[in-house]
TORLUMVO-706715 format. One record per atom (N, C-alpha, C, CB): x, y, z; residue in three letters. Coordinates in steps of 0.1 Angstrom, whole numbers, plus 5000, padded with zeros to 4 digits. Glycine has a CB too. Layout:
<rs>
XYZALA ...
</rs>
This chain:
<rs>
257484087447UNK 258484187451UNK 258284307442UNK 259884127450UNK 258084297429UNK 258084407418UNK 256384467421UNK 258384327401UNK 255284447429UNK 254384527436UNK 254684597446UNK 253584477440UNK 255184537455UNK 255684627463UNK 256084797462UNK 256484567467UNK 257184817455UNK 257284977447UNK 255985017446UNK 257884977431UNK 255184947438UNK 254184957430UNK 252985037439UNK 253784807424UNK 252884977454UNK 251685007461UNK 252785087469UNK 250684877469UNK 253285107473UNK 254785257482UNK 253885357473UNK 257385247476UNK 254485347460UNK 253885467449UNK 252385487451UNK 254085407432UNK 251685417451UNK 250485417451UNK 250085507462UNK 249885297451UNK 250085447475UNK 249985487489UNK 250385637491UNK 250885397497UNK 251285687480UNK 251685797483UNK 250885887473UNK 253185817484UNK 249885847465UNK 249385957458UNK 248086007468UNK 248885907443UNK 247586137462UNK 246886217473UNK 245186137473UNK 246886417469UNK 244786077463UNK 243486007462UNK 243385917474UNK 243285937449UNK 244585757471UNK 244885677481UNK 244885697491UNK 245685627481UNK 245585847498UNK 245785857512UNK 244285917517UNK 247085957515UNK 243986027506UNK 242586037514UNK 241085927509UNK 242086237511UNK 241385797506UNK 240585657505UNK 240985587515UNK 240885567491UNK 242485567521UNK 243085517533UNK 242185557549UNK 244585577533UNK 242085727545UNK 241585777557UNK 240085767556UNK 242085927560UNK 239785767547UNK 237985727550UNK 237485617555UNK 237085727537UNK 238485477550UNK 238085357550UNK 238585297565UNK 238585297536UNK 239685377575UNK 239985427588UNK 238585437594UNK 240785557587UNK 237885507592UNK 237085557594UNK 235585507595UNK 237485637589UNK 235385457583UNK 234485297581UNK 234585227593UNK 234985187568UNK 235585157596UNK 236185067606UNK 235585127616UNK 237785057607UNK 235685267615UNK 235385337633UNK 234185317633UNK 235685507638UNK 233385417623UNK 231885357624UNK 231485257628UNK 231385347615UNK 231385157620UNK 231185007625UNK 231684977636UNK 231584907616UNK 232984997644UNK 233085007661UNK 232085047667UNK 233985097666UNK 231785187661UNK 230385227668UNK 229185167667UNK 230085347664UNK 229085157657UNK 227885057654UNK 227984927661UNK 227785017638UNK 229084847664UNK 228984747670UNK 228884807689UNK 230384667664UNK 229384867689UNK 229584947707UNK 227884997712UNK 230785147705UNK 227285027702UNK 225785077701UNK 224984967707UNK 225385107684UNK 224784817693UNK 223584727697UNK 224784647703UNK 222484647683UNK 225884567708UNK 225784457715UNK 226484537729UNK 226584317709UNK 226884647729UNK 227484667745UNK 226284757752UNK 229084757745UNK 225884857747UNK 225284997750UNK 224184937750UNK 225385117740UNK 222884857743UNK 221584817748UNK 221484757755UNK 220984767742UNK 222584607755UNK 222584547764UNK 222384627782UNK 223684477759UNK 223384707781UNK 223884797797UNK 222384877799UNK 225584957796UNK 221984947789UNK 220085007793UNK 219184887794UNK 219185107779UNK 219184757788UNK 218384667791UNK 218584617807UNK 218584557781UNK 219384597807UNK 219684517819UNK 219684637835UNK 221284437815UNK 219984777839UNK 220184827843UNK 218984947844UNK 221284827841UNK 218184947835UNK 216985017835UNK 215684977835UNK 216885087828UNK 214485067842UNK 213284987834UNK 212485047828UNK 212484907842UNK 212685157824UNK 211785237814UNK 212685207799UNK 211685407820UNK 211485217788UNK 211785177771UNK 212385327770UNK 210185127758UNK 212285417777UNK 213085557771UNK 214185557767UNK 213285647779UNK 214885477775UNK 216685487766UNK 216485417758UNK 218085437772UNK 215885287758UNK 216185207748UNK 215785277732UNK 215385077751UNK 214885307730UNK 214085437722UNK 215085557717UNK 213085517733UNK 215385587727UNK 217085667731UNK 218185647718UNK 217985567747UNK 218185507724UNK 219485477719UNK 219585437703UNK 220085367727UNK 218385357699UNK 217785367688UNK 217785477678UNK 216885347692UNK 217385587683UNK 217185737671UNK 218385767674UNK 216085887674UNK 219485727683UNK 220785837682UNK 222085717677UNK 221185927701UNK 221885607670UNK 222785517670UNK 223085517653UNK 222185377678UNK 221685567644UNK 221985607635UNK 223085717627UNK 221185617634UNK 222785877642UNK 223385937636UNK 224785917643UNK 222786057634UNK 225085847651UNK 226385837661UNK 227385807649UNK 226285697675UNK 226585647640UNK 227385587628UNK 227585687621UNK 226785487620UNK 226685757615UNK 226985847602UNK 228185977608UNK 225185927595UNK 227985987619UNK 228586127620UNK 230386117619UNK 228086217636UNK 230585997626UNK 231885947626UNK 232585897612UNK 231885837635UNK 231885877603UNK 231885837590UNK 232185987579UNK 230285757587UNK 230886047580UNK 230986207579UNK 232286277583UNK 229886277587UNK 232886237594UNK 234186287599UNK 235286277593UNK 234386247609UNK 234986137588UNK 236286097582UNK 235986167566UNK 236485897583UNK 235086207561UNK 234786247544UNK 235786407549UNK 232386277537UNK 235386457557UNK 235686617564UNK 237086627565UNK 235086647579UNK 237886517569UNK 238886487576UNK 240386447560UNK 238186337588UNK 239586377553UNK 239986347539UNK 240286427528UNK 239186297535UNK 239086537529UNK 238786637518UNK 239986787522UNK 236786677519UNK 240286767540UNK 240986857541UNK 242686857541UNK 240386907549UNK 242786747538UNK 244286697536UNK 244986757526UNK 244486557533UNK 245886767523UNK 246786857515UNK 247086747502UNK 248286907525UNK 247486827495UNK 246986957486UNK 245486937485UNK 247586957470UNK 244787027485UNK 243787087483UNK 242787027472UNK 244287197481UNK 241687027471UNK 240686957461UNK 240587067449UNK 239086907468UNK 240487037433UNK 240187127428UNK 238987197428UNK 240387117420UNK 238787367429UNK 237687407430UNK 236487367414UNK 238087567434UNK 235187347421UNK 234487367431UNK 234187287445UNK 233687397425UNK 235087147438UNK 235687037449UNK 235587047463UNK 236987007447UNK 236687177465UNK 236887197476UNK 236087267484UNK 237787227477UNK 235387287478UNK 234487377488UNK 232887267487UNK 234287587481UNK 232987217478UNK 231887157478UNK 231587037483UNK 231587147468UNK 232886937486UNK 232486807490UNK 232586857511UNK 233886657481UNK 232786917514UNK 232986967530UNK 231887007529UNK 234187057536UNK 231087097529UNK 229587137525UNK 228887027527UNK 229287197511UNK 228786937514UNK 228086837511UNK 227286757526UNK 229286757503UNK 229386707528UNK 229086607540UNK 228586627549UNK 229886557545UNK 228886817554UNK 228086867566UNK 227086847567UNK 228086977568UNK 226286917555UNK 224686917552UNK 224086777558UNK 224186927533UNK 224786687553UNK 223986587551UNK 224286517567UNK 224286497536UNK 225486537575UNK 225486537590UNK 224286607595UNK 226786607597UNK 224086707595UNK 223286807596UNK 221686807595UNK 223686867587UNK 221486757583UNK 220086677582UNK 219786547591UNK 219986617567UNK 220686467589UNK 220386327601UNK 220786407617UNK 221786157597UNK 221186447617UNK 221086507636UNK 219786567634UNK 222386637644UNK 219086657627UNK 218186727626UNK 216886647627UNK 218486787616UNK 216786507623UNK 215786427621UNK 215886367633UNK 215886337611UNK 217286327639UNK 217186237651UNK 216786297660UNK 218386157656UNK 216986467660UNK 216586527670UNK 215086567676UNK 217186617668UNK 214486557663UNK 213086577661UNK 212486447662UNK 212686647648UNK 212986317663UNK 211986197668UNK 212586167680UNK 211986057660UNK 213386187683UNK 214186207701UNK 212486287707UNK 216286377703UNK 212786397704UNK 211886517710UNK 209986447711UNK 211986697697UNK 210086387700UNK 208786357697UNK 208286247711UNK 208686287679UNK 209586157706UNK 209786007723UNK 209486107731UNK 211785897730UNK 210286207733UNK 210286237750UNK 208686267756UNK 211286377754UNK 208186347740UNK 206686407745UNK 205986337748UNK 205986477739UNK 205786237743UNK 204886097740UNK 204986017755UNK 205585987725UNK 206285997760UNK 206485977770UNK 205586097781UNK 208085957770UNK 206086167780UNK 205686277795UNK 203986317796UNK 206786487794UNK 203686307783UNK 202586427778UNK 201386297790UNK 202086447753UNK 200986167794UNK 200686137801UNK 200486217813UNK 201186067800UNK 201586227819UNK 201586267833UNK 201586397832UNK 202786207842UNK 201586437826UNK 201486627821UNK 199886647817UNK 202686687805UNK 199286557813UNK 197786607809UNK 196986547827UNK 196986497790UNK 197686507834UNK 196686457844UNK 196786587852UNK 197086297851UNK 197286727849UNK 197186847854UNK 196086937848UNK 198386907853UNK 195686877843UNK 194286947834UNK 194686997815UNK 193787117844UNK 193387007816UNK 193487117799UNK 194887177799UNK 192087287798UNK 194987237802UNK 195987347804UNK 197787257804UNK 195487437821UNK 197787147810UNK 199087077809UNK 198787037795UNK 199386977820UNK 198286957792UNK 198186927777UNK 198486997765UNK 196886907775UNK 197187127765UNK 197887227759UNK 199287287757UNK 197387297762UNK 199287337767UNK 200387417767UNK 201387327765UNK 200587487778UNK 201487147767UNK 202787067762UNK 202587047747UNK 202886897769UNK 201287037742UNK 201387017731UNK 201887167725UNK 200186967727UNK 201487307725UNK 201787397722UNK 203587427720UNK 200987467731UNK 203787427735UNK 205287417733UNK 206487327728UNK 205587417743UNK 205487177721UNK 206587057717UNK 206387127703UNK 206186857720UNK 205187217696UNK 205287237683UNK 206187397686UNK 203487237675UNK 206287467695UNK 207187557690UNK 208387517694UNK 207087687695UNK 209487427698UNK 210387417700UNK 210687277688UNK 210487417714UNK 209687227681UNK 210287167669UNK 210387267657UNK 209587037665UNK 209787377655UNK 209687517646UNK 210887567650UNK 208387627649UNK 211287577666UNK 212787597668UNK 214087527657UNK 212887527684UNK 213987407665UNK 215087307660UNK 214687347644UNK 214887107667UNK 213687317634UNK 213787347622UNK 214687437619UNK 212687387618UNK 213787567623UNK 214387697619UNK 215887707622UNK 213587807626UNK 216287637632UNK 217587657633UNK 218487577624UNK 217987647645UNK 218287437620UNK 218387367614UNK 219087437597UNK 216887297615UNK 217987537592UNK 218087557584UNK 218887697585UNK 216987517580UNK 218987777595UNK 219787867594UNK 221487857596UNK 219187937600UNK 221487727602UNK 223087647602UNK 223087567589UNK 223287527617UNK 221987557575UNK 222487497565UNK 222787607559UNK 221587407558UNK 222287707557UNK 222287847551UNK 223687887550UNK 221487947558UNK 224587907567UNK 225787937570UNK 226987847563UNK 225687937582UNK 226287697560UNK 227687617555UNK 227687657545UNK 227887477554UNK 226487707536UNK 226687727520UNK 226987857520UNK 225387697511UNK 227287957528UNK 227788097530UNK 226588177523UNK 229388127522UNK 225588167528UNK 224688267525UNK 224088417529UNK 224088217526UNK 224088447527UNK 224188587536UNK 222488607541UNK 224888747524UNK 222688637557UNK 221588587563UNK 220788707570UNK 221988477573UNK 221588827570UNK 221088957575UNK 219788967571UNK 221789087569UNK 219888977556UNK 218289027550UNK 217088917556UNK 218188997529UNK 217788807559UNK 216688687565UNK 216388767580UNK 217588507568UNK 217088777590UNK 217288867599UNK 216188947601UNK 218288937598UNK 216589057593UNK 215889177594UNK 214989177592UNK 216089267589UNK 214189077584UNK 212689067575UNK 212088997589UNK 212488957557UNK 212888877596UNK 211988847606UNK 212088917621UNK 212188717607UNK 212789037623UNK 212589127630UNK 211589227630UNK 213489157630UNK 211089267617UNK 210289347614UNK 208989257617UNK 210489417601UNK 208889147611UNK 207489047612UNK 207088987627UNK 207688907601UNK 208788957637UNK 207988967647UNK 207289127658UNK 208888877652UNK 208089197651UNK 207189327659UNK 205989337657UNK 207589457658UNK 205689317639UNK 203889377637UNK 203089237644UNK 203189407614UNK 203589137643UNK 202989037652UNK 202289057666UNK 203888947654UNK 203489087672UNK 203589127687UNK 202689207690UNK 204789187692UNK 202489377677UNK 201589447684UNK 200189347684UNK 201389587676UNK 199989287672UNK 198789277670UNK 197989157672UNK 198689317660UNK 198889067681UNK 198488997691UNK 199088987705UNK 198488887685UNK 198789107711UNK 198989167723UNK 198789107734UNK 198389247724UNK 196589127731UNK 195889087742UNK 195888897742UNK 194189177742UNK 196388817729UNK 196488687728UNK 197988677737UNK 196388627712UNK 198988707734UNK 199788677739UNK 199588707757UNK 200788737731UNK 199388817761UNK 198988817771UNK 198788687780UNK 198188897770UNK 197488657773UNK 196988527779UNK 197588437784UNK 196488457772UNK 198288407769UNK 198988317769UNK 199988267779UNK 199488347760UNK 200988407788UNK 201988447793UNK 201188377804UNK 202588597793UNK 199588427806UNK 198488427822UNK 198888267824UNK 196188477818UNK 197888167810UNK 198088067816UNK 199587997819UNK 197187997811UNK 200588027812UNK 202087977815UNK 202187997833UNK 203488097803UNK 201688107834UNK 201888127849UNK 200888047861UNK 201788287850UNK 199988047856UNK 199287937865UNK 199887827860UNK 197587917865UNK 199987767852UNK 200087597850UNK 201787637857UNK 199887497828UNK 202687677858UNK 203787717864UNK 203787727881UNK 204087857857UNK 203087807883UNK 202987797898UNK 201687727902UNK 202987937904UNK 201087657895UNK 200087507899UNK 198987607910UNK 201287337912UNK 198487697903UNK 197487777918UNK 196087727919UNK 197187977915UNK 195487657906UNK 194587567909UNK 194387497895UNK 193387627917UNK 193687367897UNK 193887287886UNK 192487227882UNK 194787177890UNK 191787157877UNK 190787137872UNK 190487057883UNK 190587097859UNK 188787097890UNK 187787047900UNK 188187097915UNK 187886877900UNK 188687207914UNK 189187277923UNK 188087367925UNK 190487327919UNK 187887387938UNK 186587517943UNK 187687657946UNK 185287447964UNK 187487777935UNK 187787897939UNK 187187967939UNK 188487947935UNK 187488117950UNK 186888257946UNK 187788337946UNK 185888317953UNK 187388407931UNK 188088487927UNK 188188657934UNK 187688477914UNK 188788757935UNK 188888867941UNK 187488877950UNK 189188967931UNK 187488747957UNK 186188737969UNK 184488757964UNK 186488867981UNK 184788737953UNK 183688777950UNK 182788647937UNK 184088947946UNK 183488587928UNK 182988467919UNK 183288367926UNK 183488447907UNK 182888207927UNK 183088117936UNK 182588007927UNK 182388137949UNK 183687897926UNK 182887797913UNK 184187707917UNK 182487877892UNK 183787577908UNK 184187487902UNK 184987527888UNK 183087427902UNK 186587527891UNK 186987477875UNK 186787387868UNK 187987457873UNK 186087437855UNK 185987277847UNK 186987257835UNK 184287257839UNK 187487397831UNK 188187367821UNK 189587477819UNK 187187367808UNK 190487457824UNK 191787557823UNK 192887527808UNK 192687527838UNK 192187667802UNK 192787627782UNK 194087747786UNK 191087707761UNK 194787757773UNK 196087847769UNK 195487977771UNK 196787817752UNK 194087997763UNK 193688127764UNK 192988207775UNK 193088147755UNK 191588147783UNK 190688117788UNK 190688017801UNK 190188087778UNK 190388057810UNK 189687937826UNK 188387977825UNK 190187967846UNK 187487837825UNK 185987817828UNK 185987797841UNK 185187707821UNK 185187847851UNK 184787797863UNK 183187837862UNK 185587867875UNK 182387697869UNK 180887687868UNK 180487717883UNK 180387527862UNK 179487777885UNK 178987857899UNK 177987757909UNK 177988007894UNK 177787807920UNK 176587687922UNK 175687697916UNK 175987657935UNK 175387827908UNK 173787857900UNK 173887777884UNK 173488067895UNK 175287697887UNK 175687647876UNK 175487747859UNK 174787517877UNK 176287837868UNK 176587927857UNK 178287937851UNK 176088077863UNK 178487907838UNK 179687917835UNK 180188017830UNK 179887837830UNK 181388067840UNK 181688187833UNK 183188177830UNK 181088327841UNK 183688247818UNK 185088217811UNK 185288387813UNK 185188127791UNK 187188327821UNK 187688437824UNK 188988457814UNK 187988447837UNK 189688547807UNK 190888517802UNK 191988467813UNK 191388637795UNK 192988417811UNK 194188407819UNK 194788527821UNK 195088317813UNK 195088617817UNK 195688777818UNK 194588817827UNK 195688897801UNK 193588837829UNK 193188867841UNK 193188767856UNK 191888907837UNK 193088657856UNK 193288547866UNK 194688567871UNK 193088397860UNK 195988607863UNK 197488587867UNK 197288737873UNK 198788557854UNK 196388807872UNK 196588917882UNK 195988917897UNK 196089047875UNK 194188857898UNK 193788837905UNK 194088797919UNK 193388787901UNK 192988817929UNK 193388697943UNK 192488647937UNK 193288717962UNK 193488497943UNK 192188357939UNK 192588287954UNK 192688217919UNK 191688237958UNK 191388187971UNK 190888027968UNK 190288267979UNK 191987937968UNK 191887797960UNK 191187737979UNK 193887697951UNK 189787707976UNK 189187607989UNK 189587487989UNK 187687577988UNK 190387417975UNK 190487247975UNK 191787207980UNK 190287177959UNK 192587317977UNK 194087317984UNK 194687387997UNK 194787377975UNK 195687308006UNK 196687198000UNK 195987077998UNK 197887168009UNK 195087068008UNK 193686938008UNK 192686978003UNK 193086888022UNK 191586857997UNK 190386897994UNK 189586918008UNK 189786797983UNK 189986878020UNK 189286878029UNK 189187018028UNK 189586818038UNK 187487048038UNK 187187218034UNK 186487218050UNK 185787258017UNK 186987328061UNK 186087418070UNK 185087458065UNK 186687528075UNK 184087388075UNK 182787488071UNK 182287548087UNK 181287388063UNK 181987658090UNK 181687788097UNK 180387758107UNK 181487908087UNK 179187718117UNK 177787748116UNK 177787818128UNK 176887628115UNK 177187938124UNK 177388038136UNK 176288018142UNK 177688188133UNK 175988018160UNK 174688008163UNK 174388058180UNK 174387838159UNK 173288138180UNK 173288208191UNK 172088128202UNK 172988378187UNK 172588138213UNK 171688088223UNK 171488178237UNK 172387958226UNK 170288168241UNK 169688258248UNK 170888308264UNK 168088188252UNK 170988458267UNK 171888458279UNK 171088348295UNK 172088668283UNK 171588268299UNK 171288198311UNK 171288068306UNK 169988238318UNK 171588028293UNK 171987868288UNK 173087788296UNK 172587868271UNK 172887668297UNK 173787608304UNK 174887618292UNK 173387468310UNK 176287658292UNK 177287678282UNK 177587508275UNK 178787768291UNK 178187468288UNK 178287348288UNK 177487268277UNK 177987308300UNK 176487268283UNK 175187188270UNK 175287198262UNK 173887218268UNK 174587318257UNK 175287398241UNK 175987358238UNK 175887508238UNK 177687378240UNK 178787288237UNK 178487158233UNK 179687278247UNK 178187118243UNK 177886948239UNK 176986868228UNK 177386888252UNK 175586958227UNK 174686948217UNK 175386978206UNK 173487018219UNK 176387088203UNK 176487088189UNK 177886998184UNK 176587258184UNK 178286948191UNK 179786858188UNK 178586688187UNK 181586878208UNK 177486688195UNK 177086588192UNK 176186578178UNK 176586538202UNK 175586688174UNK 174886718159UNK 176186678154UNK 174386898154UNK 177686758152UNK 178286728138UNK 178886588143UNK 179586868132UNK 178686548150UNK 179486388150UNK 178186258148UNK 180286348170UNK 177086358143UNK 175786218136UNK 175886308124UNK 173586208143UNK 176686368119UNK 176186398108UNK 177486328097UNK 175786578108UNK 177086268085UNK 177886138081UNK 178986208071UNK 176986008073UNK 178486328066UNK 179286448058UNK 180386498065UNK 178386568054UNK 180186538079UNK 181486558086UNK 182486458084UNK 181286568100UNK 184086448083UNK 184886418090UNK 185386388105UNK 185286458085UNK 185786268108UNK 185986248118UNK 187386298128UNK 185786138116UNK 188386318118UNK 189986348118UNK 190186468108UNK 190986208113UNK 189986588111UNK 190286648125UNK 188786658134UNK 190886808122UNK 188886648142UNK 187586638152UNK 187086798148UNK 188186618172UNK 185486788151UNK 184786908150UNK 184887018166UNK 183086858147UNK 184887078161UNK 185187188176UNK 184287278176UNK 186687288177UNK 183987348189UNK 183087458191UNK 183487588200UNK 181987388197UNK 183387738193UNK 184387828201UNK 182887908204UNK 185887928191UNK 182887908216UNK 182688058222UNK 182688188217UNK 183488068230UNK 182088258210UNK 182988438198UNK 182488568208UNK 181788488173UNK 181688558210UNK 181388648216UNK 179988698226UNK 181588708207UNK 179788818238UNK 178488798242UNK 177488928233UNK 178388818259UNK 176488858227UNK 175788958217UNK 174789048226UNK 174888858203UNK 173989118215UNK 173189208221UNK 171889148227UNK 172989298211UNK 171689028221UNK 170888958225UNK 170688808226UNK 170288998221UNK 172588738220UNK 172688598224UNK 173988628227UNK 172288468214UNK 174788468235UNK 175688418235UNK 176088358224UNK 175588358243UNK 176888458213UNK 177388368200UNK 178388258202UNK 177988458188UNK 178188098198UNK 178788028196UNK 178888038179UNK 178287928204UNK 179887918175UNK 180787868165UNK 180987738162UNK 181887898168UNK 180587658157UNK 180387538153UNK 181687548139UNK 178587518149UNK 182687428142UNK 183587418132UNK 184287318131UNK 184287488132UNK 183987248115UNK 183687068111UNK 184687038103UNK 182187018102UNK 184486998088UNK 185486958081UNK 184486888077UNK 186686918085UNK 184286868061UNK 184186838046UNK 185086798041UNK 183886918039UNK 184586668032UNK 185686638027UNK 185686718015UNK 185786498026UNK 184686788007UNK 184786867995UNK 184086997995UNK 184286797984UNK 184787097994UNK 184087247993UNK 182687227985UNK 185287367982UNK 182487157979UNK 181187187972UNK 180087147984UNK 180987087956UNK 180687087992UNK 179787028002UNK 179187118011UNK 180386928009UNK 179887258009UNK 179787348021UNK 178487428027UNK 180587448018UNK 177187448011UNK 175987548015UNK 175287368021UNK 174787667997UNK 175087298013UNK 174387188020UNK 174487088032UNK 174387118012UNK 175787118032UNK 175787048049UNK 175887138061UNK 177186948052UNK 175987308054UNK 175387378068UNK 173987368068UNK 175887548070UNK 173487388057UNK 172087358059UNK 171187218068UNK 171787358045UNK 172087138063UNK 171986998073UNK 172387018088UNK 173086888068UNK 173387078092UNK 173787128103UNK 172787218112UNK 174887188099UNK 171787358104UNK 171387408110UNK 169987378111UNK 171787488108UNK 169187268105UNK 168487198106UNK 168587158118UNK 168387128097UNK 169287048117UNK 169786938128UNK 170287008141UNK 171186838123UNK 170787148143UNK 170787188159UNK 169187268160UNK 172387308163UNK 168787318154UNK 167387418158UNK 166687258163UNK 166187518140UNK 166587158162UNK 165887048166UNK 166486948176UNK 165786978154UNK 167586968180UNK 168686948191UNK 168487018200UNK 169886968188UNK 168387138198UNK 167987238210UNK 166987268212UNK 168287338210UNK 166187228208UNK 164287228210UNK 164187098219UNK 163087188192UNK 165087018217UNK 164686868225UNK 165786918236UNK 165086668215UNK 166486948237UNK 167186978251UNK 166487118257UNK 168986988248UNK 165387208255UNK 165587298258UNK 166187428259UNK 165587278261UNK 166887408249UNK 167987548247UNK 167087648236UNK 169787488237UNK 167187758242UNK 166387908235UNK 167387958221UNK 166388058249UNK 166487978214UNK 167388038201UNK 166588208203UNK 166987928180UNK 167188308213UNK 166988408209UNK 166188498196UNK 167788428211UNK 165688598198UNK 165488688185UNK 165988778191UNK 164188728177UNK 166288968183UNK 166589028187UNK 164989118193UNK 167489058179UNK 165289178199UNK 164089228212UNK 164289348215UNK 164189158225UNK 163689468217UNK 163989598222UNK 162589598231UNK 164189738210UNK 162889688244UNK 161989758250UNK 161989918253UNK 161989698262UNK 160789918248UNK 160690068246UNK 159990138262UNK 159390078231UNK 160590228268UNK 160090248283UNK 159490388281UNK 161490238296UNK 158390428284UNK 157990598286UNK 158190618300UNK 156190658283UNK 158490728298UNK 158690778308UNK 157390878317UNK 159890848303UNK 156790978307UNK 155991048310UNK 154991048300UNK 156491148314UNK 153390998301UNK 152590998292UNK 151991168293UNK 151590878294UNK 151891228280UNK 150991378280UNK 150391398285UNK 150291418272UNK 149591498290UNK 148491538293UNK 147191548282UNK 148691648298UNK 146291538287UNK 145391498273UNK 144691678269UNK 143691348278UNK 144591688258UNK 144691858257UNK 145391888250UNK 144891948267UNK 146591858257UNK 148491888255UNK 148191838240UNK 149891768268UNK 148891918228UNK 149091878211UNK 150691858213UNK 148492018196UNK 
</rs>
């Protein structure tokens, strides 16, 4: 009975009450901590099937504990009366920082899981997905740092202008003087952004270069020619370009064989000889069927149109070549005339001889 007073008194001094509220607060933590591994894994184990949350839950279960703990130090220190200075200003600081640091860590191995996770299926878009993931997971952890540290700066009341201003001035001389890099840079963000073609893709550029991509980087696209010539374009010039992607939406590729036959050919025939060339020939596709148009009557043939399907643009000079092989020899066995062009020259009146 003669304790009792004893702990009333006690309970009411300002140390006890703010030791009461921390140790409140302990209790919570460990709630959390307990809410974390036996309720919360359990519900991602059983209800998911990717290790991402689990991973998840893991880097964020540390700081979940500490922050609620930290809350209660925050929560303690600001109770009345007041801590003696430099107390008061220092143990609220303290605890922030050090909240502050562990979110900062969890945040940066969170980020790291996620990349590790995605960067798979992001590099199977070429050079260029890779890069640019890897590029952007290192500027947006230089982010989170930098900010990191400019929200430690602010709890300790630092005065942050001069920080400011010095990196205002450093990003402008930057900017000028990597211009034509940044440029690039912007080029390839915009292709790998709007996906306009991706590595092994057949393009031509403003109608006029025609190649194989082999390698799409942050700065630079290689495309190799049929002369197997490789030539590297920046991305700042490609994001302006027409580019005429052959492999897309399908790799399947139209190929063209224009071919003239003498005026008085049976039409019919013709027709039929060249739909039977591209249906022996094992490079065509079967679906969509090959077709043959009629274009126009020439000066000195009936132009027909022969039109197939490839399964790959690269296939295109060698299987017309196969193609026009295979009808000049089709039409020699059926009799069908491959015109030349022909003029006749008519006089009218030969000179008199004498006559200069």
């Amino acid at each position: 009975m003669e304790l009792s007073p004893f702990f009333q008194d006690l309970s009411r001094h300002p140390i006890m009450q703010r030791l009461m509220v921390v140790a409140v607060y302990a209790v919570l933590a460990k709630a959390a901590d307990i809410f974390v591994n036996r309720i919360l894994k359990r519900l991602a184990a059983a209800y998911t099937t990717t290790e991402l949350d689990d991973k998840a839950i893991d880097i964020l279960h540390t700081p979940i504990v500490f922050s609620v703990f930290f809350f209660g130090i925050l929560h303690a220190v600001t109770m009345p009366p007041g801590l003696a200075q430099p107390w008061e200003r220092f143990v609220p600081a303290a605890a922030q920082s050090i909240a502050l640091v562990v979110w900062t860590l969890a945040a940066l191995r969170l980020f790291m899981v996620l990349g590790e996770h995605y960067l798979e299926s992001i590099s199977d878009r070429g050079k260029i997905g890779a890069d640019l993931f890897l590029l952007l997971k290192n500027v947006v952890r230089v982010i989170i740092i930098v900010s990191a540290l400019i929200w430690l700066l602010s709890i300790w009341n630092v005065n942050l202008a001069p920080l400011f201003a010095s990196a205002g001035i450093a990003g402008i001389a930057v900017a000028l003087a990597a211009k034509d890099s940044l440029s690039n840079f912007f080029g390839g963000i915009s292709i790998f952004a709007d996906k306009t073609f991706k590595v092994g893709d057949y393009i031509i550029i403003d109608n006029t270069q025609r190649g194989e991509v082999v390698e799409i980087g942050v700065r630079s696209t290689r495309i190799k020619t049929r002369d197997d010539v490789l030539i590297t374009i920046p991305n700042s010039i490609l994001a302006n370009s027409k580019i005429i992607n052959e492999s897309a939406p399908i790799p399947r590729f139209r190929i063209r064989v224009p071919v003239g036959v003498a005026y008085g050919s049976d039409l019919d025939q013709v027709e039929a000889v060249l739909l039977a060339v591209a249906g022996s020939n094992p490079a065509v596709v079967k679906d969509p069927e090959a077709r043959v148009r009629m274009r126009s009557f020439g000066t000195s043939s009936v132009d027909f149109e022969l039109l197939c399907w490839v399964e790959d643009p690269r296939l295109k000079g060698l299987e017309i070549h196969h193609l026009l092989k295979s009808i000049y020899k089709a039409f020699q066995e059926n009799g069908i005339s491959i015109p030349f062009p022909q003029q006749d020259v008519h006089i009218k009146e030969l000179p008199e001889r004498g006559e200069k």
